[in-house]
N, CA and C of each residue as an Amber inpcrd file, in Angstrom:
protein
   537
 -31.4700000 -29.3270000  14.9270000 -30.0280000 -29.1050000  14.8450000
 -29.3400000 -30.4350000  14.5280000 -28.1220000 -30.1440000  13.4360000
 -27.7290000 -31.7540000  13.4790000 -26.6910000 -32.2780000  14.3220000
 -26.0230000 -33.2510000  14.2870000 -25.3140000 -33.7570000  15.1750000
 -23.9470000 -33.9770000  14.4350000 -23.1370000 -33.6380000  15.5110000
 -21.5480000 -33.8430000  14.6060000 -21.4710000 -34.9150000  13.9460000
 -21.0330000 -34.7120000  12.7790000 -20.7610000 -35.9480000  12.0070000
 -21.4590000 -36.3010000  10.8210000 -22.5350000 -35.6090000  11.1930000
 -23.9850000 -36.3520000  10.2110000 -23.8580000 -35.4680000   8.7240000
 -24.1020000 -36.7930000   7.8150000 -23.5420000 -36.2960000   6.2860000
 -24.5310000 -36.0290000   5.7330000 -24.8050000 -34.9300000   4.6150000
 -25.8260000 -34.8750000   4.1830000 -25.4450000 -34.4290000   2.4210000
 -26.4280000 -34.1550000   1.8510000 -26.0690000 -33.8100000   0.1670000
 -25.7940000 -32.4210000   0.1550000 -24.9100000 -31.6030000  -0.1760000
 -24.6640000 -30.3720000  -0.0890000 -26.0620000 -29.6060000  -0.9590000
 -26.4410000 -29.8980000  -1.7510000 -27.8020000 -28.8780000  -2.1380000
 -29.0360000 -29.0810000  -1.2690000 -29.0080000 -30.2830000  -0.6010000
 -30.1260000 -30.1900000   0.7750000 -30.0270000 -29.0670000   1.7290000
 -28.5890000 -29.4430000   1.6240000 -28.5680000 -28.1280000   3.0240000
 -28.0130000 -26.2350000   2.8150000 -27.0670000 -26.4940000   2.1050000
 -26.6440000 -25.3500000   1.4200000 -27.5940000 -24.2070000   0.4440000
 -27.3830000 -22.8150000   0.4180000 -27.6710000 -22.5350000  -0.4950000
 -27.2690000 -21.9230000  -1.6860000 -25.8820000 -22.6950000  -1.9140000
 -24.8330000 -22.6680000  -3.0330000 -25.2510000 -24.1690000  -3.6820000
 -25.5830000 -24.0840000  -4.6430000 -25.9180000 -25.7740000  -5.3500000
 -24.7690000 -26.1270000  -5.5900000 -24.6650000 -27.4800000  -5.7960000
 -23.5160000 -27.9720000  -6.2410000 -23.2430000 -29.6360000  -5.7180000
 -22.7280000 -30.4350000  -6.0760000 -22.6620000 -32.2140000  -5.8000000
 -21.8950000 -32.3400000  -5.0350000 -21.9410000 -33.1860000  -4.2800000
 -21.0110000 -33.4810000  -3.4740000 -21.8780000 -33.4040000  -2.0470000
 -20.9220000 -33.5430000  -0.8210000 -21.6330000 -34.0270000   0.0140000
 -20.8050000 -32.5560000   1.4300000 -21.5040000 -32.8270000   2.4520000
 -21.2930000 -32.1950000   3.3720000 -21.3060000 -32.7040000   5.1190000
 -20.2530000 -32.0530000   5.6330000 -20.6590000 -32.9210000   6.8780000
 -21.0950000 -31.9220000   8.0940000 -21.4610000 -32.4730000   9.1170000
 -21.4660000 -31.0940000  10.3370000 -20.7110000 -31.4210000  11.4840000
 -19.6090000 -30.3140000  11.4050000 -18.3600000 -30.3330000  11.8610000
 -17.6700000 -29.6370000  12.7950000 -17.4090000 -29.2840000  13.7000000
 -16.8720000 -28.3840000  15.0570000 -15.4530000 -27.7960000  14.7120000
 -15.5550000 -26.7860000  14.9530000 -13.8910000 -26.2170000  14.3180000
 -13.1930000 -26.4980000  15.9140000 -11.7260000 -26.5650000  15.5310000
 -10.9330000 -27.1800000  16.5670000 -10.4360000 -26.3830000  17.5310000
 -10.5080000 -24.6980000  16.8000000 -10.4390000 -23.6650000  17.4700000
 -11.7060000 -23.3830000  18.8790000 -12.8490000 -23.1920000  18.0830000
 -13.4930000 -22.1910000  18.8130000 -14.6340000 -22.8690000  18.9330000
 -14.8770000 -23.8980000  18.7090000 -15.7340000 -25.4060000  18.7960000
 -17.2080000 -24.9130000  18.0700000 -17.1960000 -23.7260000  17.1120000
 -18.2660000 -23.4460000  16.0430000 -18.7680000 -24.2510000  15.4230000
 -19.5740000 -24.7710000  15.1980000 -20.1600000 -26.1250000  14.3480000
 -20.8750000 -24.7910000  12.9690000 -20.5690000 -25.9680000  11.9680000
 -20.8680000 -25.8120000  10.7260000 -20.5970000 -26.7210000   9.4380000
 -21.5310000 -26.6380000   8.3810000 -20.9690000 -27.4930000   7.4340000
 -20.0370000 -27.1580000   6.5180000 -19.2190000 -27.9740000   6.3550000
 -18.3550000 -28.2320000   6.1110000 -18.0560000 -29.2260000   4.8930000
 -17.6340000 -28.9560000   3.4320000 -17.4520000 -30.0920000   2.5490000
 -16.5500000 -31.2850000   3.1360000 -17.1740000 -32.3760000   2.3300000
 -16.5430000 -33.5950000   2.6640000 -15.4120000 -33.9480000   1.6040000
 -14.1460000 -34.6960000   2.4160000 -13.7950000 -35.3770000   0.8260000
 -13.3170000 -37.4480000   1.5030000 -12.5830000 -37.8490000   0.5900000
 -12.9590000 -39.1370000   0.6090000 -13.0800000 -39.3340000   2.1320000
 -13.7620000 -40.5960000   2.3390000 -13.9900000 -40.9610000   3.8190000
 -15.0090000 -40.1100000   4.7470000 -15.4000000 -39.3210000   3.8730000
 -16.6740000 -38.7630000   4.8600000 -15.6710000 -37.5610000   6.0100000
 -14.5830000 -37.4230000   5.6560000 -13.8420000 -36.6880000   6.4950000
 -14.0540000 -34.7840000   6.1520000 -13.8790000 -33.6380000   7.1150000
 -14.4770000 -32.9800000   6.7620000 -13.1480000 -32.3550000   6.1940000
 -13.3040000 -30.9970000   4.3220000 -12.4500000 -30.8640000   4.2650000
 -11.2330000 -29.3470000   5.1860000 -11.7510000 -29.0570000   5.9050000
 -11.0570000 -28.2790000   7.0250000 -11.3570000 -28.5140000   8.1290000
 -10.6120000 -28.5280000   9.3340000 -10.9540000 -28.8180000  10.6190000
 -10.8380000 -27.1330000  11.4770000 -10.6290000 -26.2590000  10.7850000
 -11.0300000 -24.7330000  11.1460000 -11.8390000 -24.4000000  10.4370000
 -12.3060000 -23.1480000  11.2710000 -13.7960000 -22.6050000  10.9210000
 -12.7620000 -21.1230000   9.8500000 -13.6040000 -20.6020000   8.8970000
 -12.8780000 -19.2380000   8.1980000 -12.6940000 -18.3650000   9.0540000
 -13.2810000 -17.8630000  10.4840000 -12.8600000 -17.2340000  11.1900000
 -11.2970000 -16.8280000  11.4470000 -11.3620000 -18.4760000  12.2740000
  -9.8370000 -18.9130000  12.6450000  -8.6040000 -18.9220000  11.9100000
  -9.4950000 -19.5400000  10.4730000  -8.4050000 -19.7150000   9.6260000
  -7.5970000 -17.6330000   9.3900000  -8.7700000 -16.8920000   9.2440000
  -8.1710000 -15.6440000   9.4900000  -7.6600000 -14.7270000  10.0220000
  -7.3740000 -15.5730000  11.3020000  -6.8340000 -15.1660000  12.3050000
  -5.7330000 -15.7690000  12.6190000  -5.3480000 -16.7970000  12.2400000
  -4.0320000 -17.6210000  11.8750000  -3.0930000 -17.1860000  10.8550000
  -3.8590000 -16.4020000   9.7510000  -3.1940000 -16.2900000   8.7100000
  -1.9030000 -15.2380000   9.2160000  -0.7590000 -15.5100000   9.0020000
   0.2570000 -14.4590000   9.2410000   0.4440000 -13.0510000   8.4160000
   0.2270000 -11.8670000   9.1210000   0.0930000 -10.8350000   9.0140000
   1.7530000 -10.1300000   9.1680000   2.2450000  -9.0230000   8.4900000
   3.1080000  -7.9450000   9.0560000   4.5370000  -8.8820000   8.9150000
   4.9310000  -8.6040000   9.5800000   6.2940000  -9.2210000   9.3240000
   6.9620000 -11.0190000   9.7280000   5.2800000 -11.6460000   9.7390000
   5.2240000 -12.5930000  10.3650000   5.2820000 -13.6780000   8.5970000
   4.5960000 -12.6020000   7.8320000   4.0020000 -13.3470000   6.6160000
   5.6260000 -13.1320000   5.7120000   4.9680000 -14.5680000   4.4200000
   6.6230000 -15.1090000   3.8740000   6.6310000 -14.0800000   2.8310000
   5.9020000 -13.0670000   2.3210000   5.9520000 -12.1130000   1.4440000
   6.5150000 -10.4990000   2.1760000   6.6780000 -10.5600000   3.5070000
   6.9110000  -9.5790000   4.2880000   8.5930000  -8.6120000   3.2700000
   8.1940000  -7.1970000   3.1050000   9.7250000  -6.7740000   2.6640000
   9.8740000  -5.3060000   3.4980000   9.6350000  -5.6750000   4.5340000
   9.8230000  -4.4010000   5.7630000   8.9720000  -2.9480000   5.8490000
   7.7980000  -3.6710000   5.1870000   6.8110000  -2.4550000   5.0400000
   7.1870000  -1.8220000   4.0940000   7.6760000  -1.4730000   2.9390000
   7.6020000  -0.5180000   1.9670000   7.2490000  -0.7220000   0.6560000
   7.1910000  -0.7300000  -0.0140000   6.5350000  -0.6420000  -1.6270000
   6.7310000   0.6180000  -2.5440000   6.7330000   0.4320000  -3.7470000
   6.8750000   1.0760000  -4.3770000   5.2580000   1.3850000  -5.5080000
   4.5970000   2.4360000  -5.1740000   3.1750000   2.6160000  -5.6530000
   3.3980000   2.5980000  -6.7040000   3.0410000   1.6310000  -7.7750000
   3.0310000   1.8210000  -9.0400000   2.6650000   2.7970000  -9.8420000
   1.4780000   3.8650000  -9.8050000   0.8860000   4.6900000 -10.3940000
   1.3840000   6.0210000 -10.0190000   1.8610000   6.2860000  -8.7810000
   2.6360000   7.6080000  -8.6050000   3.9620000   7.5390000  -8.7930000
   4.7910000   6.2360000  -8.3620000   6.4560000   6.0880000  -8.7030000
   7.0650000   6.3180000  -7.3070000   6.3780000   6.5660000  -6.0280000
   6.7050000   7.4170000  -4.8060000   6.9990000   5.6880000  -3.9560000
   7.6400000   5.8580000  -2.9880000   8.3390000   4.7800000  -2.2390000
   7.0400000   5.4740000  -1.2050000   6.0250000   4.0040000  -0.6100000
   5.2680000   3.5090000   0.1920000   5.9520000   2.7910000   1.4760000
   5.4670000   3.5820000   3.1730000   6.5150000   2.8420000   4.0100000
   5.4080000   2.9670000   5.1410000   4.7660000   1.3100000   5.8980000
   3.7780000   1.4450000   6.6900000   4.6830000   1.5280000   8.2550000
   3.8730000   1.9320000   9.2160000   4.0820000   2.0210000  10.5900000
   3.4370000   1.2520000  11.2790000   4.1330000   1.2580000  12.4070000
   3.4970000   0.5270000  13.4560000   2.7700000   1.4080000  14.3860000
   1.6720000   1.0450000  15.0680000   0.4930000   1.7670000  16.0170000
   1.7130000   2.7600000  16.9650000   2.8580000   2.5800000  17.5640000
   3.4220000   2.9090000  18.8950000   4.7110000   3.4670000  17.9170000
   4.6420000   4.0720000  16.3840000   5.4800000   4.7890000  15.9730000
   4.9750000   6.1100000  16.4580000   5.8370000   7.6870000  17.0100000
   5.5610000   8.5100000  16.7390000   4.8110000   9.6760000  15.6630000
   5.0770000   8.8710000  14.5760000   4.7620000   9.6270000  12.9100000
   3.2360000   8.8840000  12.7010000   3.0230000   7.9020000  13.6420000
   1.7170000   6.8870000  12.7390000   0.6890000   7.8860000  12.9410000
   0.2140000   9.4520000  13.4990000  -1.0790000   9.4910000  13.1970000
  -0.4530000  10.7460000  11.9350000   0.3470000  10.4060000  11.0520000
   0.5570000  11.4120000   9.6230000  -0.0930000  10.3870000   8.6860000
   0.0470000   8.8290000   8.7250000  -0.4570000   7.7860000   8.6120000
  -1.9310000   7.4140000   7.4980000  -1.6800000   7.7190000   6.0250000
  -3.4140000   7.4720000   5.1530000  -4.1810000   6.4630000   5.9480000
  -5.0950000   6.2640000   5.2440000  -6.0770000   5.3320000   5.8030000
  -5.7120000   3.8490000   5.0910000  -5.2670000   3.7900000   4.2570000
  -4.0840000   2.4340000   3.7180000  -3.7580000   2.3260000   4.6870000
  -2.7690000   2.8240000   5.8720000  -2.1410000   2.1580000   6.3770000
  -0.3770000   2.6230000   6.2600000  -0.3320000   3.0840000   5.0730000
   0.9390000   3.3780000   4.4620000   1.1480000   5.1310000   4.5410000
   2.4350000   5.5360000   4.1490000   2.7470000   6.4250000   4.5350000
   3.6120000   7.2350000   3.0660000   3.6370000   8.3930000   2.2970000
   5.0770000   8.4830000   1.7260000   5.9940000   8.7000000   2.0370000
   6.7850000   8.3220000   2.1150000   8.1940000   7.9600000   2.7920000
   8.9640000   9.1540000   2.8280000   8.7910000   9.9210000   1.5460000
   9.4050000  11.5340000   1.6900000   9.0940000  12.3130000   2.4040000
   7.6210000  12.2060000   3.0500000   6.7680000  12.8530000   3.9630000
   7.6430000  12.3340000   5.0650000   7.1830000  11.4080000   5.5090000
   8.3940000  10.7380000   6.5990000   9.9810000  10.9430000   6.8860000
  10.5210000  10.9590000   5.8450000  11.7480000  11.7440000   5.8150000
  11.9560000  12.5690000   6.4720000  11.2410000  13.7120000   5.7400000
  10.9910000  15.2950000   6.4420000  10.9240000  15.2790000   7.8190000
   9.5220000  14.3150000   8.1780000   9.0130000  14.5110000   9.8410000
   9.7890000  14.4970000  10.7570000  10.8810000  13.3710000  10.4610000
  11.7080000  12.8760000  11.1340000  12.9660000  13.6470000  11.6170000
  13.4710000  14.6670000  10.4110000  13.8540000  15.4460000   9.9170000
  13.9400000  16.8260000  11.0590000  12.7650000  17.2210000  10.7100000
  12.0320000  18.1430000  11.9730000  11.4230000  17.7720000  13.3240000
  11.7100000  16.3850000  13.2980000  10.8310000  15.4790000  14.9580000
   9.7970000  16.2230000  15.1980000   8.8730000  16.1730000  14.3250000
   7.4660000  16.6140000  14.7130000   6.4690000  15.8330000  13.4690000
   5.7130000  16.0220000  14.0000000   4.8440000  15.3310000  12.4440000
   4.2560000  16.8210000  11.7480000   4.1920000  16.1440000  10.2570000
   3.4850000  17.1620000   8.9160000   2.7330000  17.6440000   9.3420000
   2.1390000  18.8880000   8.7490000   0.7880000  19.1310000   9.0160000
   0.3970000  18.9130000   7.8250000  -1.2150000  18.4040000   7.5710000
  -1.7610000  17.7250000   6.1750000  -1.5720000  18.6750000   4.9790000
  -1.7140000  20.2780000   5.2070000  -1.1710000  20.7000000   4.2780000
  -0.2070000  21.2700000   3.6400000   0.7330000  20.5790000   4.3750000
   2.5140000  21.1560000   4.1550000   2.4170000  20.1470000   3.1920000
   3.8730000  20.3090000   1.8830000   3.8430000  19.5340000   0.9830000
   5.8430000  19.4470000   0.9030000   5.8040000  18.0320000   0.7060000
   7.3120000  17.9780000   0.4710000   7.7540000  17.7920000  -0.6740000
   7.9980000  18.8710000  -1.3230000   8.9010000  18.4030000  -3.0970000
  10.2440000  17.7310000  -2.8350000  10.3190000  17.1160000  -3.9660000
  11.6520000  16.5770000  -4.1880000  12.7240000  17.5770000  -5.2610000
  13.8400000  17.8830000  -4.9120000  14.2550000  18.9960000  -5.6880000
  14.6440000  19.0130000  -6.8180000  15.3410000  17.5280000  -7.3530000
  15.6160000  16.9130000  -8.3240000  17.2520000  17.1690000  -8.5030000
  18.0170000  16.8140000  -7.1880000  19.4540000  17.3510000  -7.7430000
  19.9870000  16.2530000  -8.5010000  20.1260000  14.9270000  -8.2950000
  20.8060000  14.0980000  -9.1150000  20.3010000  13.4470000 -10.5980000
  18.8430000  13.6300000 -10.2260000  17.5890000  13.1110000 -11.3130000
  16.5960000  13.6420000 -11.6420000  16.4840000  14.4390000 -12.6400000
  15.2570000  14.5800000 -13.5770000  14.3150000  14.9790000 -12.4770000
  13.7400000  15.9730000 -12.3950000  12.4280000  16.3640000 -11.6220000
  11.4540000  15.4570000 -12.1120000  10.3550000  14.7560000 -11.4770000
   9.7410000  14.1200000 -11.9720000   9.9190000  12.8060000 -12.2450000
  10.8010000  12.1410000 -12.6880000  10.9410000  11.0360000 -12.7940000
  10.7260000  10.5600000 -11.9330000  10.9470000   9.1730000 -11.9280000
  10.8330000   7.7530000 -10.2730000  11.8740000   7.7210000 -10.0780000
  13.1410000   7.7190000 -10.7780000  14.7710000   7.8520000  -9.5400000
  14.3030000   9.0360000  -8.8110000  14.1920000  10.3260000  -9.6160000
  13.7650000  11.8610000  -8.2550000  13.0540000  11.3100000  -7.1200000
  11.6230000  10.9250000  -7.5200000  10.5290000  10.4240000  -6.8280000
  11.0010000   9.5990000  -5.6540000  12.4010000   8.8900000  -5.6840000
  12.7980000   7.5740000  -4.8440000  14.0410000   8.2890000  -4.1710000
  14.4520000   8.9960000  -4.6980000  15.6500000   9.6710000  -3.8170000
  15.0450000  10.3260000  -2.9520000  15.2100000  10.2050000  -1.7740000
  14.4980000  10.3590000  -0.2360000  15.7730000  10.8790000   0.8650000
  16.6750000  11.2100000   0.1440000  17.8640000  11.9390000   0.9760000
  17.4810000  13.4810000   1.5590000  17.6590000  13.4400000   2.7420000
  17.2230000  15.0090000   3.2510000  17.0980000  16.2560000   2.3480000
  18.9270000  16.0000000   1.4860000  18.9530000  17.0890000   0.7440000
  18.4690000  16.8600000  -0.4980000  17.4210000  15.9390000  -0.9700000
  16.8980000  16.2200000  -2.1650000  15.8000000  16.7970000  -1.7560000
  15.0540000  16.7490000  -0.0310000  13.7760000  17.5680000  -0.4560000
  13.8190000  19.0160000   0.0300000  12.3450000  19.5170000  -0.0700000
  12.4500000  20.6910000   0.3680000  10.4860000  20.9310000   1.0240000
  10.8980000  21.3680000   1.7000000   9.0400000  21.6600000   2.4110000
   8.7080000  22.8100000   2.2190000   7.1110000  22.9790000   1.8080000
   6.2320000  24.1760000   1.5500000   5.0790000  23.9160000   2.1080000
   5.3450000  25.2210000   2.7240000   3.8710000  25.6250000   3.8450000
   2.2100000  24.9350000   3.0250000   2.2850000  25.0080000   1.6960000
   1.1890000  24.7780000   1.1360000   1.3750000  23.9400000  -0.4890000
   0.4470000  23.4170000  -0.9170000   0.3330000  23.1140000  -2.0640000
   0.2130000  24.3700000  -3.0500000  -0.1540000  25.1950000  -2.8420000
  -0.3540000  26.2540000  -3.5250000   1.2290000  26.8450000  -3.8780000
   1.9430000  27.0870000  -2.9020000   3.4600000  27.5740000  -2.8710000
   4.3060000  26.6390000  -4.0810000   4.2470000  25.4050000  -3.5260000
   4.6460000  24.0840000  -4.5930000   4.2460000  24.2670000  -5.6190000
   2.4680000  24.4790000  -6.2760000   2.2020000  24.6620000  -7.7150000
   3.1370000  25.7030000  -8.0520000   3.3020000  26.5610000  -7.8510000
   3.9850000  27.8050000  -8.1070000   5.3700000  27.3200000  -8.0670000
   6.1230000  26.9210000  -7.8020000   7.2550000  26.6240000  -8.0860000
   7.7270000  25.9430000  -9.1600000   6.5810000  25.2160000  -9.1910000
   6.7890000  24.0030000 -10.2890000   6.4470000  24.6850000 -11.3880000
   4.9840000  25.2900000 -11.6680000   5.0440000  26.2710000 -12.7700000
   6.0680000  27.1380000 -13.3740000   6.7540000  27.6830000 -12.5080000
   7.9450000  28.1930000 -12.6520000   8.9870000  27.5530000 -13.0810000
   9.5490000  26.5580000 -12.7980000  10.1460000  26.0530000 -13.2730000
  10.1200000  25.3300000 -14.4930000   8.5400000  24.8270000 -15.0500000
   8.1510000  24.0630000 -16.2560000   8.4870000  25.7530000 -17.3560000
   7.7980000  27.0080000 -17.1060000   8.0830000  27.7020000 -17.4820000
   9.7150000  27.8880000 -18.0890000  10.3840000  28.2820000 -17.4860000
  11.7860000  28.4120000 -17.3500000  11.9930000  27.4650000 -18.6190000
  12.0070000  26.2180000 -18.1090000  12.5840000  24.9680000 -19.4980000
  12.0100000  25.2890000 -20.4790000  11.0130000  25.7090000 -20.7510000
  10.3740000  26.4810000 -21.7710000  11.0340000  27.4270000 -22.5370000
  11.6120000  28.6070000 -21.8090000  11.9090000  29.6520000 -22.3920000
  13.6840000  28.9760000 -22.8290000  14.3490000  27.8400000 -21.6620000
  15.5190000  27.5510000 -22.0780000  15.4710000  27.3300000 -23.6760000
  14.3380000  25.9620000 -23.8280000  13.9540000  25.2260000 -24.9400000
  14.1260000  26.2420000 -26.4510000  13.3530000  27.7020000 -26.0890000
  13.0290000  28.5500000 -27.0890000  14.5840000  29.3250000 -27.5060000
  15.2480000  29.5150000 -26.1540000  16.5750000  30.2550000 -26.5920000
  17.1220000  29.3750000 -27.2010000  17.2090000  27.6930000 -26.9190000
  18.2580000  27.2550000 -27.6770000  18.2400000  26.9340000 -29.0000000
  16.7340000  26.7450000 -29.2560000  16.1980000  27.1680000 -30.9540000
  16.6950000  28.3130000 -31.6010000  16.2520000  29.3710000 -30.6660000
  16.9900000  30.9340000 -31.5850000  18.4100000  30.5270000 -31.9030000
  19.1820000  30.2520000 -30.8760000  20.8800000  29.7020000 -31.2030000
  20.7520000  29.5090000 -32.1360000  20.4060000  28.2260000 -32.4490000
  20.8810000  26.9070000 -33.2340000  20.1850000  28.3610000 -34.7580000
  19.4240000  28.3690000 -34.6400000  18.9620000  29.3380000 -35.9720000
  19.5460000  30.3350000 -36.2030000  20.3890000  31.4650000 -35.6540000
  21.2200000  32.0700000 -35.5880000  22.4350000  31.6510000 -36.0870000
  23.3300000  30.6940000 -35.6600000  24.0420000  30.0410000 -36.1900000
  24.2090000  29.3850000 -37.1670000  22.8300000  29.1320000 -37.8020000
  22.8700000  28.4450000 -39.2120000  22.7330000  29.7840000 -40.2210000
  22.3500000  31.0870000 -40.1890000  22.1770000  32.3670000 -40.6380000
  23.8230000  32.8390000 -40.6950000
């Protein structure tokens, strides 16, 4: 075993190659000895072990990137909002960590939590069904809850339908009118 302090060539001891030198070093935390790169002076270059250092690192609303738990998921357009362990709603909670916020809405809504296969549409009164303003408007009265995903496909079909047949009448118009 070596002794604190003692320098050696980092490809002697390591089995990452590479120049330079290494020392054996006690972290200040948890008094772990390990090597440790050197830089000038034979000094080691961290005086924490990666443990520590990851356990130091500021987490949650402690860290300088913190924006109150929410996000906006890029690929669905849906507003992302995490909980804390001693929230009521946290076991509706993905395995992220995060939550959709419209889901949350609702729960809150009804003071009970979702059941996994209730589904909350957004109704689209001010914006475009579908879009990311709809998707982000999270006002009570834009949503609406269904017992199932199945109920929801069906609505929505229905409705893609519908714009459909609008689409076709307003063709006949416009062709009618030019006749």
């Amino acid at each position: 075993m070596p002794k604190i302090g003692e320098i050696r060539r980092r490809k002697d001891v390591l089995t990452k190659r590479g120049n330079g030198q290494v020392v054996w070093a006690s972290c200040q935390k948890c008094s772990k000895e390990r090597w440790v790169s050197v830089i000038k002076g034979g000094l080691p270059i961290s005086k924490i072990c990666l443990d520590c250092a990851l356990k130091a690192r500021h987490r949650g609303n402690e860290n300088w990137k913190w924006k109150g738990g929410k996000y906006t998921d890029k690929t669905s357009g849906y507003i992302m909002v995490r909980l804390q362990p001693d929230d009521f709603f946290y076991p509706m909670m993905a395995k992220s960590g995060y939550i959709l916020e419209h889901r949350l809405v609702m729960a809150r809504h009804l003071n009970r939590c979702l059941l996994e296969w209730e589904t909350v549409h957004h109704r689209g009164i001010e914006y475009p069904i579908g879009s990311d303003e709809n998707k982000q408007d999270n006002r009570i009265e834009n949503l609406e809850l269904f017992p199932s995903a199945t109920k929801h496909d069906a609505l929505s079909r229905m409705r893609k339908y519908i714009k459909k047949l609008e689409r076709e009448v307003e063709i006949l118009r416009r062709q009618n009118e030019a006749h």
